[in-house]
Each structure stands twice: as C-alpha cells, then as structure tokens.
C-alpha positions as CSV (number, residue, x, y, z in Angstrom):
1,X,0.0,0.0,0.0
2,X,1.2,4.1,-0.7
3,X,0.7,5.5,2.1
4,X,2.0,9.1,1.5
5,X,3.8,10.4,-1.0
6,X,5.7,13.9,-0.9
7,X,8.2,15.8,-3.0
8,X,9.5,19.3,-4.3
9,X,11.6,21.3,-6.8
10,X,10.2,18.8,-9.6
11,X,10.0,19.9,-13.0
12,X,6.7,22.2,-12.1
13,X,6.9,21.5,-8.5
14,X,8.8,24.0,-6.5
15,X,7.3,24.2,-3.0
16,X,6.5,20.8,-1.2
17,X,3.3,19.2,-1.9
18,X,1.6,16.1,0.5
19,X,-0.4,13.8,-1.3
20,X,-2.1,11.4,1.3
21,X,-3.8,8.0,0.5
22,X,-5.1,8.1,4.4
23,X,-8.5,8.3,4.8
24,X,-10.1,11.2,6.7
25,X,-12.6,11.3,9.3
26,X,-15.6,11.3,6.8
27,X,-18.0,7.9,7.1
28,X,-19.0,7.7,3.6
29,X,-18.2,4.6,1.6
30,X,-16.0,3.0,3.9
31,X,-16.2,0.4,1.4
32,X,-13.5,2.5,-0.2
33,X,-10.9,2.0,2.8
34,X,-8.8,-0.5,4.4
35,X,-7.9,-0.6,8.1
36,X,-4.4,-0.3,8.6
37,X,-2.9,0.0,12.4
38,X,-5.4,3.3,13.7
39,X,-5.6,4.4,10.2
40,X,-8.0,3.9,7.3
41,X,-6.2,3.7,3.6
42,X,-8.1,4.5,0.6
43,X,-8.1,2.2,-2.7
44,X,-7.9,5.2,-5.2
45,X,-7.7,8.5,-6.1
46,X,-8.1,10.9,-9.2
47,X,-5.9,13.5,-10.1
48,X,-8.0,16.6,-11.7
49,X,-6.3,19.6,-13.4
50,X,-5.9,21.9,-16.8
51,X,-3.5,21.1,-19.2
52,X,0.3,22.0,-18.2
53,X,-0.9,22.6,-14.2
54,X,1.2,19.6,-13.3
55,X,-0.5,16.1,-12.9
56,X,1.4,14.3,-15.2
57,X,4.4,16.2,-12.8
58,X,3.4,14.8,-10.4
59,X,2.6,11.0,-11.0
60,X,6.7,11.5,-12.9
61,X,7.9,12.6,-9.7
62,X,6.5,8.8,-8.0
63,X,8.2,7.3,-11.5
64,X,11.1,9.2,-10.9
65,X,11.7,7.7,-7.2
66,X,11.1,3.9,-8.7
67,X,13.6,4.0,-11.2
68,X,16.3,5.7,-8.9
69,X,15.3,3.1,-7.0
70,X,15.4,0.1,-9.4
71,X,18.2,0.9,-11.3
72,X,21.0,3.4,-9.5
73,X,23.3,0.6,-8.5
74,X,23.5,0.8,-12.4
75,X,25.2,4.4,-12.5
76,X,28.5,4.5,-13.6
77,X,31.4,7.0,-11.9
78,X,30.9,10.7,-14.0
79,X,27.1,9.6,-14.5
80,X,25.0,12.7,-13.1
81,X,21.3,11.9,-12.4
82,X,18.6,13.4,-14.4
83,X,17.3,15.8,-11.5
84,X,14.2,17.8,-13.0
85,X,14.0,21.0,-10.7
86,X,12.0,23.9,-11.3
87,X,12.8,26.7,-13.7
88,X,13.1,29.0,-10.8
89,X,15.0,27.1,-8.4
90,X,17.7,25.0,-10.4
91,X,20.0,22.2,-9.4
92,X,22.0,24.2,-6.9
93,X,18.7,23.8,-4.6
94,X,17.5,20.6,-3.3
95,X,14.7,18.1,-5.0
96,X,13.1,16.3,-2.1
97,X,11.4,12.9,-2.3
98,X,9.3,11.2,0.6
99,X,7.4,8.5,0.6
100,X,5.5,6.2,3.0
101,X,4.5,2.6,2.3
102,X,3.6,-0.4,3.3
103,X,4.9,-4.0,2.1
104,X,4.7,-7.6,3.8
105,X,2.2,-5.9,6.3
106,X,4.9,-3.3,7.7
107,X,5.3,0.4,7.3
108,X,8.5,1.6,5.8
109,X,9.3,5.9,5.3
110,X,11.9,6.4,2.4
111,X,13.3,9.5,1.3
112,X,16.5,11.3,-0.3
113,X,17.5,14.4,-1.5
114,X,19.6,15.5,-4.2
115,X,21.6,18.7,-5.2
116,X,23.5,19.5,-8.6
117,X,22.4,16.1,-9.9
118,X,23.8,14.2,-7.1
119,X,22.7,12.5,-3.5
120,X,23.3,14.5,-0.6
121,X,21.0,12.5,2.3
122,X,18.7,9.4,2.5
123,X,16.8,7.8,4.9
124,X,15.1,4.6,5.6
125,X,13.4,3.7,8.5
126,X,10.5,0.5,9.3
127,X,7.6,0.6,11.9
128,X,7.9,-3.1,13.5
129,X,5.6,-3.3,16.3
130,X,4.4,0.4,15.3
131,X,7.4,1.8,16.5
132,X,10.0,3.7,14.2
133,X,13.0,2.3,14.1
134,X,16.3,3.4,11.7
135,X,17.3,1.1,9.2
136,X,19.9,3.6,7.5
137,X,20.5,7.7,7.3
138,X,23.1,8.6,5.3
139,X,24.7,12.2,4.5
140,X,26.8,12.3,1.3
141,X,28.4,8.9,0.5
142,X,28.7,8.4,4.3
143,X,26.3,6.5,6.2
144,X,25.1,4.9,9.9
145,X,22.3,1.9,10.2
146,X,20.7,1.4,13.1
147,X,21.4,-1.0,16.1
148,X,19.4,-3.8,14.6
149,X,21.7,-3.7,11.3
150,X,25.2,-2.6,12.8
151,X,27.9,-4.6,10.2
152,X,25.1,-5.6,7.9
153,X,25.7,-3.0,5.0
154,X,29.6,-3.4,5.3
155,X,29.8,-4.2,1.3
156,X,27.9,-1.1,0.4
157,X,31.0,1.1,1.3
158,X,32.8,-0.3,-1.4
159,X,29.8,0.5,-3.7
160,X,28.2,3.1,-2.9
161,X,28.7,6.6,-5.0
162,X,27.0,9.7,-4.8
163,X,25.1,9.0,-7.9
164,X,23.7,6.0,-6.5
165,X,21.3,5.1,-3.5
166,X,22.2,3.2,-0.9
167,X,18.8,1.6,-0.9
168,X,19.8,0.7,-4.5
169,X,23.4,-0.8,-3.6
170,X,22.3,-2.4,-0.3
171,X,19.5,-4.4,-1.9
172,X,21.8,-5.8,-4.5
173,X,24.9,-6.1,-1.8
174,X,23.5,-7.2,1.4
175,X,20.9,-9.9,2.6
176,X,18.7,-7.8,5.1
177,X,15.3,-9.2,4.5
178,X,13.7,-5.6,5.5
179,X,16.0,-3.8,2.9
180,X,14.7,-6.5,0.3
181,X,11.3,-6.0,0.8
182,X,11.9,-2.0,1.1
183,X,13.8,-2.5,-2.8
184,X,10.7,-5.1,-4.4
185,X,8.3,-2.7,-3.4
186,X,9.2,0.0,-5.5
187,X,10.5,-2.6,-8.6
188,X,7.3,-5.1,-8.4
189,X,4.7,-3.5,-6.2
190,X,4.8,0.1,-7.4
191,X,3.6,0.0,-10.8
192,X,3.8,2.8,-13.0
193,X,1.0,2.8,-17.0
194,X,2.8,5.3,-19.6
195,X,1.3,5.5,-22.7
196,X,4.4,5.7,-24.5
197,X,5.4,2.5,-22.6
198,X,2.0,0.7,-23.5
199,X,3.7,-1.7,-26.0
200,X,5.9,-3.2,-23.7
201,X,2.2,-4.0,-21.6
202,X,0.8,-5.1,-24.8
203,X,3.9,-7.6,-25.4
204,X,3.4,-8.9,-21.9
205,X,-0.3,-9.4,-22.2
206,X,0.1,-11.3,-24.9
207,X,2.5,-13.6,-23.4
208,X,0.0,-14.1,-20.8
209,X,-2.8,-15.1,-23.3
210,X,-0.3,-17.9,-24.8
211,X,1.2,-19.3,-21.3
212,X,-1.2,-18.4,-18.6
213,X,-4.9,-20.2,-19.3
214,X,-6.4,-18.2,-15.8
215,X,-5.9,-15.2,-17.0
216,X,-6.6,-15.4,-20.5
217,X,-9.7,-16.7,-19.3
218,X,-10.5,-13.7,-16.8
219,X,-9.4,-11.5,-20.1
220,X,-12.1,-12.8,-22.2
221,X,-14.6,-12.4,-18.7
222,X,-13.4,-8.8,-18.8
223,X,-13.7,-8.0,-22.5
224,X,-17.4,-9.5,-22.8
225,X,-18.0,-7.0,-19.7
226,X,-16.7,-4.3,-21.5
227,X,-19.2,-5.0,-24.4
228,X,-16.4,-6.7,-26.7
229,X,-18.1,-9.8,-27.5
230,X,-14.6,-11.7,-27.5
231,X,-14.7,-16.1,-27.8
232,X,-11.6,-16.2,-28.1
233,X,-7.8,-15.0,-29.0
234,X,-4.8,-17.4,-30.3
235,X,-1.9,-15.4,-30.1
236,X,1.6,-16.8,-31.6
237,X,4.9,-16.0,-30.8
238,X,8.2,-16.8,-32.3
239,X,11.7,-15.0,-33.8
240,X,12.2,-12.2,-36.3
241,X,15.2,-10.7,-37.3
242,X,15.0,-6.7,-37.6
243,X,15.0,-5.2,-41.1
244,X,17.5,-2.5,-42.4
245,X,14.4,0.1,-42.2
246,X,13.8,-0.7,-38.7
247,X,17.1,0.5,-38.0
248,X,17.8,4.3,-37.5
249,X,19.7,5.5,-40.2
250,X,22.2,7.5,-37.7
251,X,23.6,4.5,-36.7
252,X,26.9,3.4,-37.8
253,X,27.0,0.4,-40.8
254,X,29.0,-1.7,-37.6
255,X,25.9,-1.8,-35.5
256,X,23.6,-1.7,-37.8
257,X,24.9,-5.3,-39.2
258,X,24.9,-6.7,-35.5
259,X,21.7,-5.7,-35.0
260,X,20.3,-7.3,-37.9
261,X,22.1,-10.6,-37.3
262,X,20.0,-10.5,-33.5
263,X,16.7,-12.0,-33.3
264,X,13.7,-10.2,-31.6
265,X,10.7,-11.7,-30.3
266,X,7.4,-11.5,-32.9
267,X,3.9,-11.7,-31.3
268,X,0.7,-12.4,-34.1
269,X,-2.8,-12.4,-32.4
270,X,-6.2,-13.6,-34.1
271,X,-8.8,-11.8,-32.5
272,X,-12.1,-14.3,-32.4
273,X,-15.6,-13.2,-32.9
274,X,-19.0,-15.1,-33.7
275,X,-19.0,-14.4,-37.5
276,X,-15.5,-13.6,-38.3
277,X,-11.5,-13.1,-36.6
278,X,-9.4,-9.9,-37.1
279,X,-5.9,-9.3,-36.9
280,X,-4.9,-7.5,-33.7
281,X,-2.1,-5.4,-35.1
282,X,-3.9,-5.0,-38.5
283,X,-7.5,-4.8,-38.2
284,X,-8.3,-3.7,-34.8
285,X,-8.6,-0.5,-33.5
286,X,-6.4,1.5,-31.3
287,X,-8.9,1.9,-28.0
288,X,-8.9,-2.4,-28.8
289,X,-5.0,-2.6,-28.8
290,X,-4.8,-0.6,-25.9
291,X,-7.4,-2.8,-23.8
292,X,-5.3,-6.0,-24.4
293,X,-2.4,-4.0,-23.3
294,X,-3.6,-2.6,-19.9
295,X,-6.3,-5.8,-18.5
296,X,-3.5,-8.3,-18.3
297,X,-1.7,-6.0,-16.0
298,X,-4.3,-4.8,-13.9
299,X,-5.4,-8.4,-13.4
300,X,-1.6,-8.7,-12.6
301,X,-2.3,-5.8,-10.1
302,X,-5.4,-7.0,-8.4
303,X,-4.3,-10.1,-7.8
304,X,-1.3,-9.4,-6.2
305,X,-2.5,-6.0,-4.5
306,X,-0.1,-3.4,-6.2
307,X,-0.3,0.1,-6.3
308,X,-1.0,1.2,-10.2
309,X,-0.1,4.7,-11.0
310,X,-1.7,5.5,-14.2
311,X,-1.6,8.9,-16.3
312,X,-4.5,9.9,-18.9
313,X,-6.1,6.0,-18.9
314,X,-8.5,7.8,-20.9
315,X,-6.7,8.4,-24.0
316,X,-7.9,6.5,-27.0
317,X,-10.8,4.7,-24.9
318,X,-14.9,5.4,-24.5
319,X,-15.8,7.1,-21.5
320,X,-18.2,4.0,-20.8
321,X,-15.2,1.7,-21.2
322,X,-13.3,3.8,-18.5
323,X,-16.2,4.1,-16.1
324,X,-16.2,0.2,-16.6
325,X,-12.5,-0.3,-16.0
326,X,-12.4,2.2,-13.1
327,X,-15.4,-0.1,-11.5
328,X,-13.6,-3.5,-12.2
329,X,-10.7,-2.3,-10.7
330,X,-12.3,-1.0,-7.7
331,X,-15.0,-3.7,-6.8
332,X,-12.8,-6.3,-7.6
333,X,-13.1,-9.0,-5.4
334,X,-9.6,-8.7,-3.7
335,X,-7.8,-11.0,-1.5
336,X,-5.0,-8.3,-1.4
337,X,-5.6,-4.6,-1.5
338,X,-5.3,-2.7,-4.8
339,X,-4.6,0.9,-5.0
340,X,-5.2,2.7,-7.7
341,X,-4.0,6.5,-8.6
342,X,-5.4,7.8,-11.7
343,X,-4.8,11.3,-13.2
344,X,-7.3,12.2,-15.6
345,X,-9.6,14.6,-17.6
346,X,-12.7,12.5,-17.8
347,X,-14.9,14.0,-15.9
348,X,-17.7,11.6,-16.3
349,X,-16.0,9.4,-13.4
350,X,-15.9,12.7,-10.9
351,X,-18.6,11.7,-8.4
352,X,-19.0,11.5,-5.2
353,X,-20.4,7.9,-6.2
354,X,-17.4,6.6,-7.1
355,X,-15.1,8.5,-4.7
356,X,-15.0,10.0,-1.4
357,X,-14.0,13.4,-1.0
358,X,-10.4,12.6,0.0
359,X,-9.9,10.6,-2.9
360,X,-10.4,13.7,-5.5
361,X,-7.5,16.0,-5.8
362,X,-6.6,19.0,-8.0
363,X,-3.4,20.8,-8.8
364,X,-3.3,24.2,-10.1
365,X,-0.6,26.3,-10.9
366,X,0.1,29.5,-9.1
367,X,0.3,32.8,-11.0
368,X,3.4,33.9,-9.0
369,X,6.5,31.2,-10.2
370,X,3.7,29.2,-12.7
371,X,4.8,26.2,-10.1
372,X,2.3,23.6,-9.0
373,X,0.1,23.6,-6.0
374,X,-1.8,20.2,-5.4
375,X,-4.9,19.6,-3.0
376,X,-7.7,17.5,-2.4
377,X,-11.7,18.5,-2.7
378,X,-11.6,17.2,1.3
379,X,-9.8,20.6,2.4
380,X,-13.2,22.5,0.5
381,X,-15.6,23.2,3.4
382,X,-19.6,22.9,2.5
383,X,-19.1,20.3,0.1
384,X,-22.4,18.6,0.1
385,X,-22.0,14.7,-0.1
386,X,-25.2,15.1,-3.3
387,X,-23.2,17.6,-4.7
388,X,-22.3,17.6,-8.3
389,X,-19.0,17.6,-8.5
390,X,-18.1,17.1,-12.3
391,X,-20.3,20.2,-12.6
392,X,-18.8,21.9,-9.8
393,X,-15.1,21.3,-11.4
394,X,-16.2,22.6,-14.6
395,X,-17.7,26.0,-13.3
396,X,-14.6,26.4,-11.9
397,X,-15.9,26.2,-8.0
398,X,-12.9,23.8,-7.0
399,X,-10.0,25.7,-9.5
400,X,-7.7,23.4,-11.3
401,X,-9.5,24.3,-14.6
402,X,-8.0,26.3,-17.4
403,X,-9.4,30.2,-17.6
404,X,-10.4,30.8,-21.2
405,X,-10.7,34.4,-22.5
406,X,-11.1,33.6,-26.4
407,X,-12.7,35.6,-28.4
408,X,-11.6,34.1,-31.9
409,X,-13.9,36.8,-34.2
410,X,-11.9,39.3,-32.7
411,X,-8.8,37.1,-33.4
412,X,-9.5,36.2,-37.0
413,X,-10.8,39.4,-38.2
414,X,-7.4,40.9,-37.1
415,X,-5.0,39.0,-39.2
C-alpha cells in the first residue's frame, strides 16, 4: 500500500506538496478504505487539473523515485542523475522525495535528497511493532544503520557513490530481508502505466494469453464485460530478425549489421468473434489494442495487491469503457488490497459515487512562479456529499481548470 507520497523542486513543483492516500474522518463509503494500524487507507484517487498545471508532474515525480530506486546501482562513476528541478529554483537547490508505504504488512518511510544532480541524504526507516525504528541515514556517500543492522551494509561502502542510493546498492549487496522488501516494493509493487510504454504491456499481455490459461480466461470475462463480444484470442509467438528500415539511419554500418544478425521476439494475435476473426495489429482499433495491453496487468495488479499509478487511462478509450474499467478495478473482489492513482480529464468518473472526497485532488498552478500547488476536494468546506462535483469542477468552484478568454472573431478578423 502508498501511504504518502511527498516531494518538491520537480519539473513544475517548486514548493513541497503532500499527497495522502489516508482516509479522513468522513464515514461515507467506507467500502473505499482498508484498516491499517489506527488508520484507514483509501483504494484510489483521481488526479484533476488543466493542461500544463502539473499532474502528469506529479505521477513523474512517484516514477522518478522507482527508477532511482530500481536501477542506480546501475550508474556508472561521471554519470549525473537526471534531476528535473523547477525553472526558478535549479539544481543548486534541493529536489526532495518522501514516501510512506507499506509492504509484507509493515510500514517503511523512504526518502533522499539530491543537489547538482547528485545525492546529498537518504533515509530509511521501518515501523515493526508500530514503533520507528532506523534502518539507515546517510549524508553524502557516508552513512550509519541502526542498532538492529550494525555490520550488515559493510559491502555497500565499497559500492556506494553519490550518484547512487544506498537503498539501490544495499538491496543488491546485502541480505537484510527488510531492505529487500523495502527495494521489491518500488520494482514489483509500485507500478507505474505510460502511454508511451503501452507496448511493452501489450507484449506482456500477450505472453499471458499464450502461457497463462487463468488469466486469459478472466481477459475474455473482462472484454465481454466491457461490451467486446470476444470467444476467443490465439496469439503466436516466435523469432524475427529486424529489417534494415527498422534500424535508425544514424547509426553506424557496424551496429547496424549486429543488430540485424540479433533476433527479436514476434507476437501475431487472431482476434475471435462469432462471425468472423481480425488481426490484432492490422485490423483492430487503437482503443482495442490498448485494452489488451492494460487488462492483463491490472489483473496482474489486483491479484497481487499493487499500487497502479496511471496517467490519462482515458486516452484512446470510450468514456463508458473507462467508467467500466475504473469499477472493475475498484470492486474487484480482492484478497489483497489494490490501490489505484489515476490522473485524468474525464470528468464523467468525478462523483462522489465513485469517490470519497479525499480521494479527488486537483493541482493548479500558481500565477506567482507558474509552479504547481496540489490539494484535495476534502480541504473545501460545505461540500455537500449530493453535490455535483463534475459540474462543480467545470464551473470552476474547485479551481484546477483552465481560464479561457477567447474571443476568436476578434482574433480572425485581425489577421
């Protein structure tokens, strides 16, 4: 579970921002919560905002922090991290990144900063018991663990660079069981849906369809939900080799001929109606390809209660089909606990039907520095729990929406 998640000077976020999957003190769908210790954890929350006011910002800022994570101990000496600060505020001041979890039923804080491109502090500390206790805090490339893991990180010394975090090197270079589970959270738990990354879902749904008869099974449940009267799909994979067009033309004649001589993995799926089958990649369209890319995952995700992060799921898809996806998803019948966070523009989903009130945020950006500001329709007072909140959002009572003064006669008749 994502507890808490806080960062700042991040591409458009300069000053800190909170964002809290904790439940409040409202008694509306409970449904919608977990008990966790003395608190209640929600299972979702939507992201609401104009174009350029920072959501997909944000949801980077949680991809940033699993990738550091995931693949520092990669970073080779004279490698600088791709730190993203604000226009105003630069490298020379600090990006900050916070976040709270939970993973194997224990509460873990992680956080580091970094400055000119590089890691100045980090942190990790684990609730056993409820009680905080220090697994590591380290200042520059110079670090202490706590009594429980004295002489347990000795081999990080010798690995450990300022380009590189010690959660990163200590996963990789030590057997603590509380630093392994600390590391899979963010490279198996914490999943993160790009649109520009949707092919590599698409590739792994369709190994799924081929080796995994449960889930192609609940895939065709799912699609005939949907309205996608699906009996079937066969999907085939084998070896291609890549062709010279496939190749950038930038590259030198060397690599282009090794490249050509490696084989790649090919994927052909028949797509099986009543009356007739298509061809996924030639006939289908691309709302279709995009459902057989994301419902393997988020079966994936359900199952194994993982925290999806997901930017624009809307793109390319009925509003209908996202209403239904957002309802599979959340009334899934879950033997672990799924979170969702979705940042979106479809307003058809904003209702206080779907969501509680401290499950709707909004980020706005702030006239002064044009940096982002994020908050959630909870910190509103007189929010009626009828209250139309799509129509609310669009009027403009909540902010976060874009302030058009066209007058395109005016415009036209100029030029």
């Amino acid at each position: 579970m994502l507890l808490e998640f806080s960062c700042s000077n991040h591409k458009s976020i300069k000053e800190p921002i909170v964002f809290s999957m904790l439940a409040g003190t409202d008694e509306t769908n409970l449904d919608k919560t977990k008990h966790y210790e003395k608190y209640r954890v929600l299972n979702s929350a939507v992201i609401y905002g104009a174009n350029g006011s920072g959501k997909s910002n944000f949801l980077s800022a949680i991809s940033f922090v699993k990738r550091l994570v995931s693949n520092s101990i990669n970073n080779q000496p004279g490698d600088w991290i791709r730190q993203n600060p604000h226009k105003t505020a630069g490298y020379e001041q600090d990006s900050i990144y916070r976040i709270q979890f939970v993973t194997n039923d224990v509460r873990y804080v992680f956080g580091f900063t970094l400055n000119n491109k590089l890691i100045t502090e980090e942190y990790l500390y684990y609730f056993p018991n409820n009680k905080q206790t220090k697994i590591f805090e380290r200042k520059g490339i110079d670090f202490h663990t706590g009594r429980s893991f004295r002489n347990k990180l000795t081999k990080c010394k010798d690995v450990l660079k300022p380009n590189r975090l010690l959660l990163s090197c200590a996963a990789n270079f030590s057997s603590v069981p509380e630093i392994e589970a600390a590391f899979r959270f963010f490279k198996e738990d914490l999943v993160i849906y790009d649109n520009n990354l949707s092919d590599n879902w698409l590739r792994y749904s369709l190994i799924q369809l081929k080796q995994n008869p449960q889930t192609k099974k609940l895939f065709l449940q799912l699609m005939q939900d949907l309205g996608l009267r699906l009996k079937d799909v066969q999907v085939e994979i084998g070896a291609a080799k890549l062709e010279e067009t496939d190749i950038p033309p930038i590259l030198s004649e060397e690599i282009k001929d090794q490249l050509m001589q490696e084989t790649i993995p090919s994927f052909s799926a028949s797509v099986q109606y009543e009356q007739f089958d298509t061809d996924l990649f030639l006939e289908e369209s691309g709302g279709v390809r995009k459902l057989f890319s994301f419902l393997c995952p988020m079966i994936d995700i359900i199952i194994h209660g993982k925290v999806l992060v997901c930017d624009e799921l809307e793109s390319g898809l009925h509003e209908a089909i996202v209403s239904g996806l957002l309802n599979m998803f959340l009334n899934a019948d879950q033997k672990h606990f799924a979170q969702l966070i979705l940042a979106t523009h479809d307003t058809s989903i904003l209702d206080l039907k779907l969501f509680r009130r401290d499950q709707i945020w909004f980020t706005e950006l702030r006239s002064s520095d044009r940096s982002t500001d994020l908050y959630a329709l909870a910190e509103f007072k007189g929010v009626r729990k009828d209250e139309n909140i799509a129509r609310g959002y669009i009027n403009g009572k909540y902010g976060a929406i874009p302030m058009l003064n066209v007058d395109f006669a005016r415009i036209i008749s100029s030029t």
